[in-house]
C-alpha positions in Angstrom: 90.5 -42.0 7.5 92.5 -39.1 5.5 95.1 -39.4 2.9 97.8 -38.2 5.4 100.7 -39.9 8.1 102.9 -37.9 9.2 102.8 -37.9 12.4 104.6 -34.8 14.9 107.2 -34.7 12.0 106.7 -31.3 11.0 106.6 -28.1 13.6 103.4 -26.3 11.7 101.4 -27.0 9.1 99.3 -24.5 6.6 96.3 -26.8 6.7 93.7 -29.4 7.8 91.1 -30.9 5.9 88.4 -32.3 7.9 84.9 -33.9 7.8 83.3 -30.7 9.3 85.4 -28.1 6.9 88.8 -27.1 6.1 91.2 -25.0 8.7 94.2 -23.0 7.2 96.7 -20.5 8.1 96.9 -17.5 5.7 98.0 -13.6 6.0 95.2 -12.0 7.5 94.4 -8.0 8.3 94.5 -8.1 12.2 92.2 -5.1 11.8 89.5 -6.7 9.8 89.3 -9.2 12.4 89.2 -6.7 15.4 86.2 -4.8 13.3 84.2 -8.2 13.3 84.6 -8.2 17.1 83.6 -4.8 17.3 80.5 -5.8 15.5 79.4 -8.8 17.0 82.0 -10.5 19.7 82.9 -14.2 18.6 83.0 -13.3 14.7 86.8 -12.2 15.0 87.7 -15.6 16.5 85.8 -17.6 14.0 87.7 -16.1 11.4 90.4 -17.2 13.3 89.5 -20.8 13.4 89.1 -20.2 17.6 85.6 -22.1 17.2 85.2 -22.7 21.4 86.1 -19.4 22.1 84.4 -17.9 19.4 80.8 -19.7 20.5 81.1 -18.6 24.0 81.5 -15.0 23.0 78.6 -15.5 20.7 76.6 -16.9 22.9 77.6 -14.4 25.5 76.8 -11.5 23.5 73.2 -12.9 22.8 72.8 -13.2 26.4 73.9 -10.1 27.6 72.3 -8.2 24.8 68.8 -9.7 25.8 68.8 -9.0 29.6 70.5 -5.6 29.3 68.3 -4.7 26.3 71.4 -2.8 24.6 69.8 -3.2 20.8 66.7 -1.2 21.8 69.0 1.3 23.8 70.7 1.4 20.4 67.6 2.2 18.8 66.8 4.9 21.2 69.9 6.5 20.8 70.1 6.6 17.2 66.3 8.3 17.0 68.2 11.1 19.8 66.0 9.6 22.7 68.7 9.8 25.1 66.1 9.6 28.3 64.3 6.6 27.0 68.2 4.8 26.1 68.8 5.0 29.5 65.8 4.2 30.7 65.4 1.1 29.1 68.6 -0.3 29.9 69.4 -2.4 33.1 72.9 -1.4 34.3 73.0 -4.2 37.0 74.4 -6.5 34.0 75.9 -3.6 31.3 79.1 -3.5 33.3 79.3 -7.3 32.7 79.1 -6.9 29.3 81.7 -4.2 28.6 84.7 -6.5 29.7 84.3 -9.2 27.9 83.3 -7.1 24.7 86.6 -5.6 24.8 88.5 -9.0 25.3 86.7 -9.8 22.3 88.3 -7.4 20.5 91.8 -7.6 22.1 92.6 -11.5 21.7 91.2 -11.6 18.0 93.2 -9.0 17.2 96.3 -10.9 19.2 95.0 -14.0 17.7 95.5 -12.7 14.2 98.9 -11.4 14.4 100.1 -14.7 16.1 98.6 -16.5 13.1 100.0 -14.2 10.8 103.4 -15.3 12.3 102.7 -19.0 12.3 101.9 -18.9 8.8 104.7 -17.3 7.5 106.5 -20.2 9.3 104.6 -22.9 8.2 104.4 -21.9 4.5 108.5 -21.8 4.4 108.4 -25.5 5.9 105.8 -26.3 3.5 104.8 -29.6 5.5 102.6 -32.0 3.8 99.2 -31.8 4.9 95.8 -33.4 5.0 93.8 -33.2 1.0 91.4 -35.5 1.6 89.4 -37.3 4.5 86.4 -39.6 5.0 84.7 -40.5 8.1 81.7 -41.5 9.3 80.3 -37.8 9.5 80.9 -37.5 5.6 84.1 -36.5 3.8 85.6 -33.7 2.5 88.7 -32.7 -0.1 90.4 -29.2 -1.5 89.0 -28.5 -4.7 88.5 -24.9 -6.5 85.4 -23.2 -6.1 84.0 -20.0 -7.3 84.0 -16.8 -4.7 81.1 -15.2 -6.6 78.7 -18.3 -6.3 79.5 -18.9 -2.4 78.9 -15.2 -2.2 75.6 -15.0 -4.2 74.1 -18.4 -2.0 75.2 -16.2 0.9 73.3 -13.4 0.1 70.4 -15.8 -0.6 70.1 -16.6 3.3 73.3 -16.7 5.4 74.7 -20.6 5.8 74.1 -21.7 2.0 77.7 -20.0 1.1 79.6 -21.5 3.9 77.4 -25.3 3.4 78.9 -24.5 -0.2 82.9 -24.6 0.6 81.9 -27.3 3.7 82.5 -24.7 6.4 80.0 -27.3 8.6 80.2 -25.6 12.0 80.0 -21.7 10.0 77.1 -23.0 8.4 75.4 -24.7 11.8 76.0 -21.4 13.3 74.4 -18.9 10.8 72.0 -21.3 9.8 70.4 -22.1 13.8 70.7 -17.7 14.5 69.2 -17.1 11.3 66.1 -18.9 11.9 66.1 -17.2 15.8 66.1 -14.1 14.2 64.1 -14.3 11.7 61.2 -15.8 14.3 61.6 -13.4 17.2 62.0 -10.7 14.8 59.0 -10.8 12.3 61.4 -9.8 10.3 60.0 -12.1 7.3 56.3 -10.5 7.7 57.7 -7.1 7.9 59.1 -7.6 4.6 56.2 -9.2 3.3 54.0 -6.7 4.6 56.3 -3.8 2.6 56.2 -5.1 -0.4 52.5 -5.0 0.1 53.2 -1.3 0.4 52.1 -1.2 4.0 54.8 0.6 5.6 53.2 1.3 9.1 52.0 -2.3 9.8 55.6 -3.5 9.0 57.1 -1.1 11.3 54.8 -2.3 14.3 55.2 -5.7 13.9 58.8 -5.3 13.6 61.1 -6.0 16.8 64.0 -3.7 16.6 65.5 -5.8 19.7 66.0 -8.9 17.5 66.3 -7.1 14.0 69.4 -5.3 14.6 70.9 -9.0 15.4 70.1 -9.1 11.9 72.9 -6.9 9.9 75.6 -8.3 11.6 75.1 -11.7 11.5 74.1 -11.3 7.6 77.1 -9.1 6.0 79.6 -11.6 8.1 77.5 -14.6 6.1 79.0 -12.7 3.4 82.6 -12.2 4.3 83.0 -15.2 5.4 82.2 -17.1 2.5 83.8 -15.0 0.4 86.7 -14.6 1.8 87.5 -18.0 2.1 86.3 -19.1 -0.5 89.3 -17.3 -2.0 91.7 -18.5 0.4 90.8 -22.0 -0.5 91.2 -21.5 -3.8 94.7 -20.6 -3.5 95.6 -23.3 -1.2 94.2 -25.6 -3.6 96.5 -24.0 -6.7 99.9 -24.3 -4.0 98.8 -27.6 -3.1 98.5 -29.3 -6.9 101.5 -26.9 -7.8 103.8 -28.7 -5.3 102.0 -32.0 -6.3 102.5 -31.7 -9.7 106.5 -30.6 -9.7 107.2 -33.1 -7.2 105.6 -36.2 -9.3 105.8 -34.9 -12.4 108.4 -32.2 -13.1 112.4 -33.3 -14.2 114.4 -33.2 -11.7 117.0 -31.5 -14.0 113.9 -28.3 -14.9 115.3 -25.3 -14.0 113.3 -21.9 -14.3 115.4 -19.2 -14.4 114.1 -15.8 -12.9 112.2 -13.3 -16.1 112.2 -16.8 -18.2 109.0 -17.1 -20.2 107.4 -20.8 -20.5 
C-alpha cells in the first residue's frame, strides 16, 4: 500500500516512491550520462531510471568483453604492444560489440534530453505523488539524507551508498559485480600482497582482464550515490514545502518578490 490515489488524473509526475527505491525526474547533463555509456554501456540508462534496458547493456558488455577479450587488448595497447592487442583479440565477435556500444551511448543521451523535457513538464503541474509505501518486500519513504555519508559507504565498497538512500536494484547490481570482480580478479590479494610490500607477486596474480571491470564499476558506485543522494534531498525540501503551505500556510500570506521573512 502507498499513501497515494490518484489515479490517471495527472499527465506526469516528478516522482515514485517504491519498495525497491525512489524514481524521479530532475534536470540532468545529457553529457554526463552519454560519458557513463562511454565507460561502461548500461550505466547511462540507469541513471536514467531505464533499469531493463540498462541490465541488458550491462550484461551485454560483460559478455562481449569476455569472449572478444577487449580489456586485455586494452592492456596491450596502453603498454604500446600493438602486435600482441591484435593478436589477442577475436574479431569474429568485435564487430558485434561496436553497435550496440554506440546505441548505448546514443539513446542515453536521447533518453536524457527527453527526461529533461518531461520534467520541466511535470514540475510546472506539480502532481501529487507517492511519499510513502509499504509492501510485503519492505517500505520505503522521502526523507533527507546526507550526500557525504552515502558517498563515504560508497567508497567503502560499491552498493553500501546506494543500500543507504534504498536504491535496491543499484545496490543488487554493484553489490553481485563487485563480488565477480573481486573473485576473478584477485584483486583483494593483490592488494594484500602490496601492502606486504611485495610488488611483483601482486602483479602476477593480478588479472588485468577482470581488474579493469574494476574502475568503472567503482567511481559510478560513487556518482551514483552521490548524486542522488542530492537529488533526493531536494525532492524531499519541494515536497514538505508544498505540504507545509498547503496545510498550514494562510490562505491570505502573500510574499512579495525581495521581501525578507
Amino acid at each position: 500500500m502507498n499513501n497515494f490515489r490518484n489515479k490517471y488524473r495527472n499527465r506526469y509526475y516528478q516522482a515514485n516512491v517504491t519498495a525497491f527505491g525512489t524514481i524521479q525526474l530532475h534536470q540532468r547533463n545529457p553529457l554526463i550520462v552519454g560519458l557513463w555509456s562511454i565507460a561502461f554501456p548500461g550505466f547511462g540508462h540507469f541513471l536514467v531510471h531505464k533499469f531493463i534496458t540498462g541490465f541488458a547493456l550491462f550484461f551485454w558488455e560483460f559478455f562481449i568483453n569476455q569472449i572478444t577479450h577487449l580489456n586485455m587488448a586494452i592492456m596491450y595497447t596502453f603498454n604500446g604492444d600493438l602486435a600482441q592487442a591484435k593478436d589477442i583479440l577475436d574479431e569474429r565477435y568485435i564487430y558485434l560489440y561496436i553497435p550496440v556500444y554506440l546505441f548505448a551511448i546514443w539513446d542515453s543521451y536521447r533518453v536524457a534530453i527527453d527526461e529533461n523535457k518531461i520534467h520541466l513538464l511535470a514540475e510546472r503541474e506539480n502532481a501529487k505523488y507517492t511519499t510513502f509505501t509499504m509492501n510485503p518486500f519492505g517500505n520505503n519513504f522521502l526523507d533527507k539524507k546526507e550526500p557525504w555519508i552515502a558517498l563515504a559507504w560508497s567508497m567503502a565498497l560499491p552498493s553500501l551508498g546506494q543500500l543507504y538512500i534504498h536504491r535496491l536494484l543499484g545496490a543488487f547490481l554493484q553489490m553481485i559485480t563487485t563480488i565477480i570482480v573481486y573473485l576473478n580478479s584477485n584483486l583483494v590479494e593483490s592488494i594484500h600482497y602490496c601492502l606486504l610490500g611485495d610488488f611483483l607477486k601482486a602483479r602476477e596474480v593480478l588479472d588485468p582482464q577482470w581488474v579493469l571491470y574494476y574502475p568503472s564499476i567503482y567511481f559510478y558506485g560513487l556518482y551514483d550515490a552521490y548524486s542522488n543522494t542530492v537529488e533526493l534531498e531536494k525532492l524531499f525540501n519541494r515536497e514538505q514545502a508544498d505540504f507545509l503551505k498547503n496545510h498550514h500556510q494562510s490562505k491570505h500570506f502573500v510574499l512579495h518578490k525581495g521581501e525578507k521573512v
